[in-house]
FIKOL-396730 format. One record per residue (C-alpha): x, z, y; residue number from 1; residue in three letters. Coordinates in nm, 2 decimals, padded with zeros to 4 digits. Each point is the difference from the previous one (the first is absolute). Layout:
BEGIN
ATOM     xx     zz     yy num residu
ATOM      X      Z      Y NUM    ALA
...
END
This chain:
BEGIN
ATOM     xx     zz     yy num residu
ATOM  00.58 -00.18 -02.05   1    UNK
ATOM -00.36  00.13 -00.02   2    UNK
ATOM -00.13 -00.24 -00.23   3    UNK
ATOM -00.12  00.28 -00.29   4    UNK
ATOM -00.18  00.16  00.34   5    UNK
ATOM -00.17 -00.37  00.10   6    UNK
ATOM -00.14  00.00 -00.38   7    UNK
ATOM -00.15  00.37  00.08   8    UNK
ATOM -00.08 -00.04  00.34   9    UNK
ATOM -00.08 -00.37  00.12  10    UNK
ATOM  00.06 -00.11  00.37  11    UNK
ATOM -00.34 -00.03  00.05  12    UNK
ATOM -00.10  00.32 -00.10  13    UNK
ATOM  00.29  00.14  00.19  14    UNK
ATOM -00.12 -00.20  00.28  15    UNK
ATOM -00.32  00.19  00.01  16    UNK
ATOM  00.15  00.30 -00.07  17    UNK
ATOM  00.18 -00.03  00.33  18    UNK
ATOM -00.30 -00.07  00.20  19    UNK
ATOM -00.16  00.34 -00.17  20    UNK
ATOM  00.35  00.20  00.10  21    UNK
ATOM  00.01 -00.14  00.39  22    UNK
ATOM -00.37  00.12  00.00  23    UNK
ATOM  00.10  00.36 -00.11  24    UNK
ATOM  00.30 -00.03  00.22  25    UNK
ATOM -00.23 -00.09  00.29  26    UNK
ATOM -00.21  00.30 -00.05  27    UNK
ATOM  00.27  00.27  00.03  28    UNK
ATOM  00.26 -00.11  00.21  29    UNK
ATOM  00.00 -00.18  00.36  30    UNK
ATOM  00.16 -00.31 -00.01  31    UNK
ATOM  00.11 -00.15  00.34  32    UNK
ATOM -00.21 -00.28  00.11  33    UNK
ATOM  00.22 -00.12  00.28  34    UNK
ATOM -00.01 -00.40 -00.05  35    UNK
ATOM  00.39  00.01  00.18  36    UNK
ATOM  00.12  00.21 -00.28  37    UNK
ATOM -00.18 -00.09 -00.28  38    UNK
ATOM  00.07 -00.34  00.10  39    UNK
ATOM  00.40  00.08 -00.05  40    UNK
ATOM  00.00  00.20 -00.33  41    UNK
ATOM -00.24 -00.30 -00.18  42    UNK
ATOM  00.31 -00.24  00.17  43    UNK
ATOM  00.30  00.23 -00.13  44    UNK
ATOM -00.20  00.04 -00.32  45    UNK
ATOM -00.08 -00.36 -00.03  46    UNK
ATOM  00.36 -00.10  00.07  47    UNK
ATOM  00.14  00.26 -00.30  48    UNK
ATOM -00.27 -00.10 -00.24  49    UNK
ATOM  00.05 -00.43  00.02  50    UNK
ATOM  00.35  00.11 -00.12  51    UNK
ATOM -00.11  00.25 -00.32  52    UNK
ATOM -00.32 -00.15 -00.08  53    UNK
ATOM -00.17 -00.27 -00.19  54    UNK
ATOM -00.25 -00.17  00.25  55    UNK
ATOM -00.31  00.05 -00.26  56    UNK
ATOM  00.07  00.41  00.14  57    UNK
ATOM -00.17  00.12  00.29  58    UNK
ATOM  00.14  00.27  00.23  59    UNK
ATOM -00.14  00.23  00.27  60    UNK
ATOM  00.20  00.24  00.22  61    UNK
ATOM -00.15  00.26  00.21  62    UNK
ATOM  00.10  00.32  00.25  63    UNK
ATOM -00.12  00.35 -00.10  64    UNK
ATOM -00.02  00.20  00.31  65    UNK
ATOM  00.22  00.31 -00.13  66    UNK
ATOM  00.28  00.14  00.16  67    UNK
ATOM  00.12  00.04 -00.40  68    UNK
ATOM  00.28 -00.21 -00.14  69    UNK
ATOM -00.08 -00.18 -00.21  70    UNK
ATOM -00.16 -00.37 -00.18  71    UNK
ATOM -00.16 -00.08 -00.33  72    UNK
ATOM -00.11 -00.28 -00.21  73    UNK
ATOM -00.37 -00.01 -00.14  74    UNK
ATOM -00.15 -00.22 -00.22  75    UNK
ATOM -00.09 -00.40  00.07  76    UNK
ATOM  00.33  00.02  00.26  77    UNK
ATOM -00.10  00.24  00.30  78    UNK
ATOM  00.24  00.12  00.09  79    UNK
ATOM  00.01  00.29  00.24  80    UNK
ATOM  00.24  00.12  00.25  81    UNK
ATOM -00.03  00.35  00.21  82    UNK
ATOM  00.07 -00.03  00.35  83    UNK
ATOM  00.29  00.27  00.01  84    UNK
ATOM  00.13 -00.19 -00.21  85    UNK
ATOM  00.05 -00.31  00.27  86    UNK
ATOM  00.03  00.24  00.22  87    UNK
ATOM  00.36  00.16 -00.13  88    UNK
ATOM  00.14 -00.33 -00.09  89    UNK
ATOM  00.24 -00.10  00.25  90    UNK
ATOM  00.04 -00.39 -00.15  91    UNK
ATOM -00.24 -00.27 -00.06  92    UNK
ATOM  00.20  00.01 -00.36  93    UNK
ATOM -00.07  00.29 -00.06  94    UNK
ATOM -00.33 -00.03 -00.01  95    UNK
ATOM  00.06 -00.28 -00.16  96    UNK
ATOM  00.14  00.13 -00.29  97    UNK
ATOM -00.27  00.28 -00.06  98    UNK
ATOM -00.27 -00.26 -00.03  99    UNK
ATOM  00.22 -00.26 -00.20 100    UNK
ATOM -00.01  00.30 -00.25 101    UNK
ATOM -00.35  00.07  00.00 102    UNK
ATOM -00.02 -00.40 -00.04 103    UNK
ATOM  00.22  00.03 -00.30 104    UNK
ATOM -00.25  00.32 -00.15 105    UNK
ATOM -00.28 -00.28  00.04 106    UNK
ATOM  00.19 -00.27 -00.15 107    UNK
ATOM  00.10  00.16 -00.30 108    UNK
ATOM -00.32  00.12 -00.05 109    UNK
ATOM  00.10  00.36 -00.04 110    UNK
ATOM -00.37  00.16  00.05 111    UNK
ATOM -00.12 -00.22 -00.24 112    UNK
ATOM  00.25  00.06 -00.24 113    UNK
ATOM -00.03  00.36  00.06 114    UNK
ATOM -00.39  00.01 -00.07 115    UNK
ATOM  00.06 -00.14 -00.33 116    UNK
ATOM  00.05  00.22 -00.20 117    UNK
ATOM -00.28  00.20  00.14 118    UNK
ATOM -00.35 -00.09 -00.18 119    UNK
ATOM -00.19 -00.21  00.15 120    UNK
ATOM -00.25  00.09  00.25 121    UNK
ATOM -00.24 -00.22  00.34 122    UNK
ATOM  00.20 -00.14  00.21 123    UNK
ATOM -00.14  00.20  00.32 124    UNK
ATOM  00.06  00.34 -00.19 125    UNK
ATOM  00.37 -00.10  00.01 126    UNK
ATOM -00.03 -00.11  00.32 127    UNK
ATOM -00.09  00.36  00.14 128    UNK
ATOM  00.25  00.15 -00.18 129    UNK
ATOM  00.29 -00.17  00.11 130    UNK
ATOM -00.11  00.00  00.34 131    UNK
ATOM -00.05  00.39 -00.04 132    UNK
ATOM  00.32  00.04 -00.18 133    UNK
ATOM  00.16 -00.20  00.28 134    UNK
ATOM -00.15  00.14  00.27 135    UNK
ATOM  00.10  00.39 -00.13 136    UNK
ATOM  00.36 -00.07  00.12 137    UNK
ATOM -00.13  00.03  00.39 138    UNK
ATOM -00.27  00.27 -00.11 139    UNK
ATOM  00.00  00.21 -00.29 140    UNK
ATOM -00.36  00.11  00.08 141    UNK
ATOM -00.13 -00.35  00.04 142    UNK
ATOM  00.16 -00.10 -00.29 143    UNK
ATOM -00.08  00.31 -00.23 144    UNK
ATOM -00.36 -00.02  00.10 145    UNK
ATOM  00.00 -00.39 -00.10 146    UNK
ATOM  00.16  00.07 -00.33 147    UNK
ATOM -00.21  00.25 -00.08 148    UNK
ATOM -00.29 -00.23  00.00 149    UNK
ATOM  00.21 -00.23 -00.32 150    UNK
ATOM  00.09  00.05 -00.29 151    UNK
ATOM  00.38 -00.03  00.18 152    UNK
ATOM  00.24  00.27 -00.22 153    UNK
ATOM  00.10 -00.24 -00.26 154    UNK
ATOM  00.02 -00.35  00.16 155    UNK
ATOM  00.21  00.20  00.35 156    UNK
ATOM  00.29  00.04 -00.22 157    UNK
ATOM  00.01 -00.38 -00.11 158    UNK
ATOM -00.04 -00.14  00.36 159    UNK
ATOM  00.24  00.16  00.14 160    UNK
ATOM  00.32 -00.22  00.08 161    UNK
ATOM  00.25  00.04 -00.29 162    UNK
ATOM  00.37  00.02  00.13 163    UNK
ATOM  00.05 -00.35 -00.20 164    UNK
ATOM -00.30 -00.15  00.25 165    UNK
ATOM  00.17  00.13  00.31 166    UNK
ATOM  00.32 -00.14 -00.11 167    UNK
ATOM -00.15 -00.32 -00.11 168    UNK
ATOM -00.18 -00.03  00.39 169    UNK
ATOM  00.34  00.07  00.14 170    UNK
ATOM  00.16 -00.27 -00.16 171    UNK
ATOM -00.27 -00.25  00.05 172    UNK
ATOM -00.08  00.13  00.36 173    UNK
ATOM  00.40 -00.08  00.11 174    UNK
ATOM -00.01 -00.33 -00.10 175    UNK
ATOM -00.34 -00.08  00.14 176    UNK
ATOM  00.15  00.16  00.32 177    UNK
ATOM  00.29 -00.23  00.00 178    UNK
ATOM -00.18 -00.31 -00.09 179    UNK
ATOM -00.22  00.09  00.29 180    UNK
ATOM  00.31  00.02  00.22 181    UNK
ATOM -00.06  00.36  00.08 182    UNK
ATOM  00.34  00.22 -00.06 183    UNK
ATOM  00.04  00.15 -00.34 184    UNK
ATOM  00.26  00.25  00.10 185    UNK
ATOM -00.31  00.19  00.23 186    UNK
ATOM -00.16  00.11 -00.35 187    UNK
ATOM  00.25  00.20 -00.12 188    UNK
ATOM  00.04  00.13  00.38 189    UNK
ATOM -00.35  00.10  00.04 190    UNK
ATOM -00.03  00.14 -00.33 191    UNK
ATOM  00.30  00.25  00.10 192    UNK
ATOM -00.07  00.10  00.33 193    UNK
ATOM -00.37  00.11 -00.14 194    UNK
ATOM  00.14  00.19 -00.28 195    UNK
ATOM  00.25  00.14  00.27 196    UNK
ATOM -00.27  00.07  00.26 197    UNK
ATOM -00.22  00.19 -00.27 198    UNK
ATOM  00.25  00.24 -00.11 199    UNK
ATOM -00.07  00.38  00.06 200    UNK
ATOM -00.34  00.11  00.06 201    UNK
ATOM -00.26 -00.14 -00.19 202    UNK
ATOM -00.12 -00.32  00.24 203    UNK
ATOM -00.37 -00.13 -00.12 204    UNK
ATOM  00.09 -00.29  00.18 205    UNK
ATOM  00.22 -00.13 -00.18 206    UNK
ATOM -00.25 -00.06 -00.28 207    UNK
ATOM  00.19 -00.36 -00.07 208    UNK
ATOM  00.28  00.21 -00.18 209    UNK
ATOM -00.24  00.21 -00.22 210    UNK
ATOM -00.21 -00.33 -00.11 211    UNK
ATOM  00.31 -00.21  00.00 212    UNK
ATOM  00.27  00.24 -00.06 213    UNK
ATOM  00.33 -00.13  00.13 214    UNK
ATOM  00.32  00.14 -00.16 215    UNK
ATOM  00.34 -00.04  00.06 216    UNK
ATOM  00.05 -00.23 -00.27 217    UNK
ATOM -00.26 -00.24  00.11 218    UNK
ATOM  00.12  00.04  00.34 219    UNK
ATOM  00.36 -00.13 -00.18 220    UNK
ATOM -00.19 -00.26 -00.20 221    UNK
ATOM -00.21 -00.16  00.27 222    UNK
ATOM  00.36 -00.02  00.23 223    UNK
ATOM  00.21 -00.15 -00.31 224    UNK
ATOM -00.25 -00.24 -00.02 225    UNK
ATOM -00.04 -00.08  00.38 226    UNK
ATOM  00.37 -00.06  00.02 227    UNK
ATOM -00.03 -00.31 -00.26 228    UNK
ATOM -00.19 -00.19  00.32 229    UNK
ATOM  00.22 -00.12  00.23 230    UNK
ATOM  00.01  00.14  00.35 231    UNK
ATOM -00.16 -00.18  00.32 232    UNK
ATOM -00.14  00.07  00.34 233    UNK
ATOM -00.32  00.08 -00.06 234    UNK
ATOM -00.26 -00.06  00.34 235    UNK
ATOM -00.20  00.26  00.04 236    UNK
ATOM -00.38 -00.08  00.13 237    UNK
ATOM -00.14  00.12  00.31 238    UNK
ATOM -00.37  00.00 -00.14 239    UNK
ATOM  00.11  00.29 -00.22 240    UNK
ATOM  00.14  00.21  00.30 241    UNK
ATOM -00.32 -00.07  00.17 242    UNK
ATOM -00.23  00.08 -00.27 243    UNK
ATOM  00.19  00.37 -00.01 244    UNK
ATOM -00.06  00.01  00.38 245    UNK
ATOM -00.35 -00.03 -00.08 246    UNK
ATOM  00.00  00.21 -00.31 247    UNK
ATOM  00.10  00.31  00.18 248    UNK
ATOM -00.18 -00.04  00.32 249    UNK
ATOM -00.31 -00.02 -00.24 250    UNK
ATOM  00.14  00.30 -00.22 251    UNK
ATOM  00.06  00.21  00.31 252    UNK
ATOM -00.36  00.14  00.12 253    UNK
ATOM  00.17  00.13  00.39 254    UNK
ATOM  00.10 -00.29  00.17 255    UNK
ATOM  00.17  00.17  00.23 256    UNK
ATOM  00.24  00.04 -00.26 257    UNK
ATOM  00.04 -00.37 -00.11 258    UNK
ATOM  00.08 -00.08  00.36 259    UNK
ATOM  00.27  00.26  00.06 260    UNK
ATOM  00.15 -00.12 -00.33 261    UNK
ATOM  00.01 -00.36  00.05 262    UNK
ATOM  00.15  00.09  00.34 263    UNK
ATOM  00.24  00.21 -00.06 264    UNK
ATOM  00.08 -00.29 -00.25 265    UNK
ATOM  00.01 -00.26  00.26 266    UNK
ATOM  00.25  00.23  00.21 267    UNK
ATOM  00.24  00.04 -00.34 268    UNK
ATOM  00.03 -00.43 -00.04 269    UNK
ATOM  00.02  00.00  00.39 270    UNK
ATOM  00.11 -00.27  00.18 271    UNK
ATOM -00.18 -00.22 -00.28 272    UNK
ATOM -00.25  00.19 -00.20 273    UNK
ATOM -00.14 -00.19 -00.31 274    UNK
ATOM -00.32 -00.18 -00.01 275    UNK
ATOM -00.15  00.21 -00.22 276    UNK
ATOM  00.06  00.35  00.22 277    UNK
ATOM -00.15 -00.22  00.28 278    UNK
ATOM -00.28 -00.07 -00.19 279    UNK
ATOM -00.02  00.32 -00.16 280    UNK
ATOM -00.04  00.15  00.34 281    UNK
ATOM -00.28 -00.30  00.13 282    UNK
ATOM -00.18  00.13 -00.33 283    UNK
ATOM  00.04  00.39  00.15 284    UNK
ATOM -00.13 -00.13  00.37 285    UNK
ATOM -00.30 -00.13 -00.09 286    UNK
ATOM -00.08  00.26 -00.21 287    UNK
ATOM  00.04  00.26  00.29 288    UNK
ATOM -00.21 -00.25  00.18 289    UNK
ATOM  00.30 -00.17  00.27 290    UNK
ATOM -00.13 -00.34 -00.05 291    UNK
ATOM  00.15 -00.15  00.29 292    UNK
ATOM  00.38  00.15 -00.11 293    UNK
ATOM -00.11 -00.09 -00.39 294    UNK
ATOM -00.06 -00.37  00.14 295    UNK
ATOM  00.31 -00.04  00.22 296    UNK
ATOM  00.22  00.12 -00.29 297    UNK
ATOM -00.15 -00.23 -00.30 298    UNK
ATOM -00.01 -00.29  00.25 299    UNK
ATOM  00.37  00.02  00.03 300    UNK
ATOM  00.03 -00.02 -00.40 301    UNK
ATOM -00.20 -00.28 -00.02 302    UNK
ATOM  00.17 -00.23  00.27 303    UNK
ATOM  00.29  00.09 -00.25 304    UNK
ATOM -00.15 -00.06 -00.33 305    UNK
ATOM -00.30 -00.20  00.10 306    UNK
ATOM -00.10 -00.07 -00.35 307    UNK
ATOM  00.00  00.36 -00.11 308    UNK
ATOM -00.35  00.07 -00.09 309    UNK
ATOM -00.01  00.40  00.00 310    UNK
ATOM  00.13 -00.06  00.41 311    UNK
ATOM -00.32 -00.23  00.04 312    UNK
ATOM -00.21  00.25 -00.22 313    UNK
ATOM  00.06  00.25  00.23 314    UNK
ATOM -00.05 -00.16  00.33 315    UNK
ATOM -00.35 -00.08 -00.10 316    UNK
ATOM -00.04  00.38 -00.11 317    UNK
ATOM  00.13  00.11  00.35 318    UNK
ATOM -00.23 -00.25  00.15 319    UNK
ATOM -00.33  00.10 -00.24 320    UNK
ATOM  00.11  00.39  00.10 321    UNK
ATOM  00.05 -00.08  00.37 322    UNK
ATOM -00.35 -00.17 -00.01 323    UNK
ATOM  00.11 -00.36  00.03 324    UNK
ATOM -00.19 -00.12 -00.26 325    UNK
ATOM  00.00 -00.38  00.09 326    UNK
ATOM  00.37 -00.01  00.04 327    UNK
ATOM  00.03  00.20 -00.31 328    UNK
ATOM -00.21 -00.25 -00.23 329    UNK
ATOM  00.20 -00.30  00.18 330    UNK
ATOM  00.34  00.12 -00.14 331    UNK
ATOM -00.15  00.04 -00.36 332    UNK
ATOM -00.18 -00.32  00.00 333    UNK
ATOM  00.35 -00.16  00.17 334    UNK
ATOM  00.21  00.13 -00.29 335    UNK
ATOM -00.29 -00.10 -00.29 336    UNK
ATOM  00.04 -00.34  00.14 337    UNK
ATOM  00.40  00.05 -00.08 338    UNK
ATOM -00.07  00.20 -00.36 339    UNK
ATOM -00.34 -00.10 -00.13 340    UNK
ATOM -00.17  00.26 -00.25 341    UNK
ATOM  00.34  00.23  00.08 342    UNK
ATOM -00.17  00.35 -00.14 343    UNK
ATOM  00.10  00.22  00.29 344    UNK
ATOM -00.09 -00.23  00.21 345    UNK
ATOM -00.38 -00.11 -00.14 346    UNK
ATOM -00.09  00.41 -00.09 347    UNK
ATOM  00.09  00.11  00.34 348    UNK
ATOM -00.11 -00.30  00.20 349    UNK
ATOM -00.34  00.09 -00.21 350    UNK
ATOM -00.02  00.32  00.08 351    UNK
ATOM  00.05 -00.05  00.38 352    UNK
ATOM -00.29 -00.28  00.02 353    UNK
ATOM -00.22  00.28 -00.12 354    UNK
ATOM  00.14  00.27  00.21 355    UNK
ATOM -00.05 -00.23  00.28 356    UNK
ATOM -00.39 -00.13 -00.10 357    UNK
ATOM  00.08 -00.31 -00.20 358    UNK
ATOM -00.09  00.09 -00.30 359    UNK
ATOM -00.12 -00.35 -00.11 360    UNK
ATOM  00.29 -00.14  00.08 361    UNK
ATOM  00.19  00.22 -00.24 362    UNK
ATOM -00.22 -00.05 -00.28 363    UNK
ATOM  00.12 -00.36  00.06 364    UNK
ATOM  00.38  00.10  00.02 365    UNK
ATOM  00.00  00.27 -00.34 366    UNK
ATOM -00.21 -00.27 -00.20 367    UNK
ATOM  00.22 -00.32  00.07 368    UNK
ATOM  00.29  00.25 -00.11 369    UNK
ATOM -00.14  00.11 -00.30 370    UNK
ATOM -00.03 -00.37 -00.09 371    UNK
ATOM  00.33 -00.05  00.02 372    UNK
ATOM  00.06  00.30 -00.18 373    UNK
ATOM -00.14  00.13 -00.35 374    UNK
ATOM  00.09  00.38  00.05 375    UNK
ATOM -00.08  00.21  00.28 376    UNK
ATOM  00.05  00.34  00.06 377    UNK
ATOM -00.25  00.31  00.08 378    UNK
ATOM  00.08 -00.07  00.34 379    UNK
ATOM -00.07 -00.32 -00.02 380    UNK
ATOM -00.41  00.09 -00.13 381    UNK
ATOM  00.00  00.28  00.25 382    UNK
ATOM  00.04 -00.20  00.31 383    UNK
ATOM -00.24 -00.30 -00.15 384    UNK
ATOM -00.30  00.27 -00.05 385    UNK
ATOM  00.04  00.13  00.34 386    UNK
ATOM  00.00 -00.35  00.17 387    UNK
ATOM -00.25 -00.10 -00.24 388    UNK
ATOM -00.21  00.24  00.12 389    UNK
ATOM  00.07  00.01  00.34 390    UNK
ATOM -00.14 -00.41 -00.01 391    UNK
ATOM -00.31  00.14 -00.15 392    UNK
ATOM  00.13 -00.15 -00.38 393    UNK
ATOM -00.15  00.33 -00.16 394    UNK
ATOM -00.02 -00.12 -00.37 395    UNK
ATOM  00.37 -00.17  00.04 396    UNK
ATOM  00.14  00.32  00.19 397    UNK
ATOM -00.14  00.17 -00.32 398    UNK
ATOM  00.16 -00.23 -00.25 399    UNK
ATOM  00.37  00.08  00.18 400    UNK
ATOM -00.05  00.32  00.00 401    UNK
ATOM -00.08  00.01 -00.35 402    UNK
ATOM  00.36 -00.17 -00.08 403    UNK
ATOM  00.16  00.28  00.25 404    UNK
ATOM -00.14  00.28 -00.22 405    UNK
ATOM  00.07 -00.15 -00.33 406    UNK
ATOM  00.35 -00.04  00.12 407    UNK
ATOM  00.04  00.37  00.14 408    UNK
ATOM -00.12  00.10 -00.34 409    UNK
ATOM -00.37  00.13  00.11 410    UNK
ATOM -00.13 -00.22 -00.25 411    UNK
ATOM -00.42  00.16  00.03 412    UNK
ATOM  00.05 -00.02  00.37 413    UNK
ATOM  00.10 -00.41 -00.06 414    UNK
ATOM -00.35  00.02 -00.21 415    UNK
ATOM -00.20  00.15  00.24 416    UNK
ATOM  00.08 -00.28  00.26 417    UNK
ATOM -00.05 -00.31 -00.22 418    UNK
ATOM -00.36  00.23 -00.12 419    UNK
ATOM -00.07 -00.02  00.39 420    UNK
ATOM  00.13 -00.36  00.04 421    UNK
ATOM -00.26 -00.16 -00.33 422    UNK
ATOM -00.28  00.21  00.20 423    UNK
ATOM -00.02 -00.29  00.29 424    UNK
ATOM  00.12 -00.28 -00.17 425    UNK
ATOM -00.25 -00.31 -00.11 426    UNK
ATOM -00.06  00.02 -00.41 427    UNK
ATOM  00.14 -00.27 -00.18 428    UNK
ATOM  00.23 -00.11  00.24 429    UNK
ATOM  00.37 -00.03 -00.05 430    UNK
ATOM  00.12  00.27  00.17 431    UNK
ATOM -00.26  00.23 -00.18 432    UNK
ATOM  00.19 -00.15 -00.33 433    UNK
ATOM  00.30  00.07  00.15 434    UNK
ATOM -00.05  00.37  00.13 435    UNK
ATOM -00.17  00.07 -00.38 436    UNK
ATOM  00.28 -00.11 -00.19 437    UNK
ATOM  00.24  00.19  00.25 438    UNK
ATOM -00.22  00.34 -00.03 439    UNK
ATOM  00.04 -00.03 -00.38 440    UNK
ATOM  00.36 -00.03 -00.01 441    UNK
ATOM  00.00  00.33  00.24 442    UNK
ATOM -00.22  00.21 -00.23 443    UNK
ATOM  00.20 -00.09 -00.34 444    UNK
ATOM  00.31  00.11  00.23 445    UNK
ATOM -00.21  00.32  00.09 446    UNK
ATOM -00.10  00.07 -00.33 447    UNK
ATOM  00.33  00.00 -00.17 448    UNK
ATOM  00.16  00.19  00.27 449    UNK
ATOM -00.31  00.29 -00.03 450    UNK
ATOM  00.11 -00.03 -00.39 451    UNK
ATOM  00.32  00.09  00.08 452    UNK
ATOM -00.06  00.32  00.19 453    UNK
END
């Protein structure tokens, strides 16, 4: 499948077409940094793909902060999901089988395919407008305003997800769930009790049913096909109950609140609440600043699940809060020592040993991670120019910064920095070379994208 769209559309073109999309993405919508939770969507999505996927195709998965329902798949295979969309899930499967059909949308190459029939056009032109198109479906303003700025009437009606995509996703998406040893049966579930739960008023939402309209038929076709797999006991993982615990602590902006709802939760599982209510209310502590209650609860869950690393993530948070910094750094660099180059771990260890005045020291930790790996995220560059700078590394702290903006999307702002970086750097030397050829990939990005607007 796809192959006419891979003679239209090559995978290196869609490849950069993706990095133009996440940069129009990151420009209009917030997308949760947390290292925890984006940590567990790149494993759940990671899992699904090795099972749909040829290795030569790259994935990302990432967390719009939105209280709408709903998940897409862009070009180059980012794949986004919405937060309320985890959030009203009540199975790791179910989640599960939303991104396994996203997975499927990427696999099958359905934007490309869709786009071919359109004429051709830059790639970061089309970029924008699938990000705007996409993005319309949590804000009509935002997304009018960005279509309005492309020639978007004619090729909107041809991206759009034909009934035969959706139906193709399903059908791939199940049996990547199943492979994966996730539950099948939870697709046609889910798919129900959001079409159930939408019924009535109009719910904006529920924007997962208007972009990926769910009928009763498909409902029928997705649970006639779930019933070919045979049934088993499925184990459900505790990283995904903790990672909603977090999720909604974060979502809710009253605190107060989080902690009377994770204990009134507590006092519904009495005598033996689960692990993730208990940590769901360590997360609410700290955040109304009971450090010493926060500690004595997560302690307990990590003389239970010692090698839990969101229970030994938060003690050092409770610690860095309670301003206990050494003790704090001691259990991150214990549990590196455990989980070398573990994301979460490195990014917030980092970010500590600059909070705490060892900025040198993190420059050290970020760059001996990079090595290890090729991609980093915005967060990534964001803490490397501030420790960068804080160690006095001015021209380095402006290089990082230059990656964090061209990754955000603020592509003039990425050129400004490197502009400010060449100023103090030696002539003919190699990183001179280096920044030159750097600033010239920048303004050929610029220019295109000032072309298309």
């Amino acid at each position: 499948m796809g192959e006419t769209a891979q003679a239209y559309l090559s995978t290196e073109e869609e490849r950069r077409m993706g990095e133009a999309f996440m940069r129009s993405v990151r420009r209009s919508v917030h997308i949760i940094t947390d290292p925890e939770i984006d940590d567990y969507i790149q494993t759940l999505g990671y899992r699904l793909a090795s099972y749909g996927a040829s290795k030569e195709r790259e994935f990302s998965f990432f967390i719009v902060d939105s209280p709408v329902i709903n998940a897409f798949a862009g070009p180059g295979g980012h794949i986004g999901i919405y937060s309320g969309l985890i959030l009203i899930t009540e199975s790791e499967s179910e989640l599960a089988s939303v991104v396994a059909h996203e997975i499927a949308h990427v696999t099958q190459r359905h934007i490309a395919r869709a786009i071919e029939a359109a004429s051709r056009t830059n790639l970061p032109m089309t970029a924008a407008l699938l990000a705007a198109l996409i993005l319309s479906t949590q804000d009509a303003q935002m997304g009018t305003a960005a279509l309005a700025a492309t020639t978007a009437g004619s090729i909107q009606r041809q991206i759009n997800f034909t009934r035969a995509n959706e139906k193709e996703a399903d059908r791939i998406g199940i049996q990547i769930l199943a492979d994966a040893d996730f539950d099948p049966r939870r697709m046609p579930l889910f798919f129900d009790r959001m079409r159930r739960a939408s019924l009535g008023p109009e719910n904006p939402q529920f924007e997962f049913l208007r972009t990926h309209p769910v009928t009763t038929s498909r409902i029928a076709d997705t649970r006639n096909r779930a019933e070919q797999f045979p049934r088993g006991t499925y184990e459900e993982s505790l990283n995904y109950a903790l990672i909603k615990a977090r999720l909604r602590v974060l979502a809710e902006k009253n605190p107060q609140r989080s902690k009377a709802y994770f204990a009134a939760r507590m006092e519904k599982e009495a005598p033996r609440p689960s692990p993730a209510a208990r940590y769901g209310y360590a997360l609410a502590l700290l955040k109304t600043g009971d450090y010493g209650k926060a500690f004595e609860l997560t302690s307990q869950l990590a003389r239970q699940d010692p090698d839990r690393i969101a229970y030994q993530i938060h003690l050092a948070r409770i610690k860095l809060a309670a301003g206990h910094a050494d003790e704090a750094l001691a259990i991150f660099r214990d549990n590196l020592a455990l989980y070398p180059n573990n994301r979460s771990l490195t990014l917030l260890y980092a970010n500590a040993l600059i909070q705490t005045g060892n900025p040198s020291q993190a420059t050290r930790v970020l760059r001996n991670y990079k090595r290890e790996r090729k991609q980093a995220s915005p967060l990534y560059y964001s803490l490397l120019a501030q420790a960068e700078n804080d160690s006095g590394n001015e021209i380095a702290a402006h290089q990082a910064l230059a990656e964090y903006y061209d990754l955000v999307g603020q592509t003039a702002s990425a050129i400004s920095q490197l502009k400010i970086a060449l100023k103090d750097v030696e002539q003919d030397s190699l990183r001179h070379a280096q920044i030159k050829a750097r600033l010239k990939v920048l303004k050929e990005q610029l220019r295109q994208e000032e072309e298309d607007h």
